[in-house]
C-alpha positions in Angstrom: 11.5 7.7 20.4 9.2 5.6 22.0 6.0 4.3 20.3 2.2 3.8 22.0 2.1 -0.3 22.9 -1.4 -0.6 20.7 0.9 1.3 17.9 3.7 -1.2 17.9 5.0 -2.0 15.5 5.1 1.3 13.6 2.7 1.6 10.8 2.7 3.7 8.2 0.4 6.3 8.2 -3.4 4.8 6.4 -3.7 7.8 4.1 0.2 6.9 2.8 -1.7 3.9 1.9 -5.0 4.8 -0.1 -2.5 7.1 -1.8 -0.7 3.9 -3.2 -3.7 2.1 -4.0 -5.4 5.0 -5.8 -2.6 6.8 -7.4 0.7 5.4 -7.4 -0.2 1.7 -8.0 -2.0 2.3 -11.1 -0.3 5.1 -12.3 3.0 2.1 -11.7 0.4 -0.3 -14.3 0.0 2.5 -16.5 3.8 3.4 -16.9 4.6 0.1 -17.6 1.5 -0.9 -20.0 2.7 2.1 -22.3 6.4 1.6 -21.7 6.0 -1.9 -22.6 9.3 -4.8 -22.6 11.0 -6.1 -20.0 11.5 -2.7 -17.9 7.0 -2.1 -18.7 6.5 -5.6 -17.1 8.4 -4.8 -14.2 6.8 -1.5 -13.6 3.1 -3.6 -14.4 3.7 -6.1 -11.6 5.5 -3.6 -9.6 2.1 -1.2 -9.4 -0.3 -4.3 -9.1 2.0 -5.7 -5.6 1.8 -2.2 -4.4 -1.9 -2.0 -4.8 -2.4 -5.3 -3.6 0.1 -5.2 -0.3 -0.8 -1.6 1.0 -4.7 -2.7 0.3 -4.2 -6.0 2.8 -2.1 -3.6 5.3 -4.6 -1.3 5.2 -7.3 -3.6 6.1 -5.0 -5.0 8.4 -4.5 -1.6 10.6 -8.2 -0.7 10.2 -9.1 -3.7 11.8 -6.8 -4.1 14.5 -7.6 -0.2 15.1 -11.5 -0.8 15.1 -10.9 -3.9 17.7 -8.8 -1.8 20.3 -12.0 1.3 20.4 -14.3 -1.6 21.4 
């Protein structure tokens, strides 16, 4: 399969994304704040990276995208 050059390389679809920012993420830092111990702080950290790297990627692909309709 060969992907468009301004598409390279392959990003994950942008509504993937707000998904993970809005749902999973914090529903991640709500598993662990109730499950609590070790496995709670994993999940915690776990749902605030996810936020935090799919909310820079996002940004990331919105701006490149907004750049190439110039």
């Amino acid at each position: 399969m060969s992907w468009p050059v301004e598409e390279w390389p392959p990003v994950k679809a942008q509504p993937v994304r707000v998904l993970d920012v809005v749902v999973i993420g914090p529903a991640m830092i709500l598993g662990g704040a109730k499950v609590g111990g070790p496995l709670g702080a994993v999940l915690l950290l776990t749902g605030v990276g996810t936020i935090a790297h799919n909310a820079r990627n996002f940004q990331t692909v919105a701006r490149r995208r907004s750049r190439r309709r110039r």
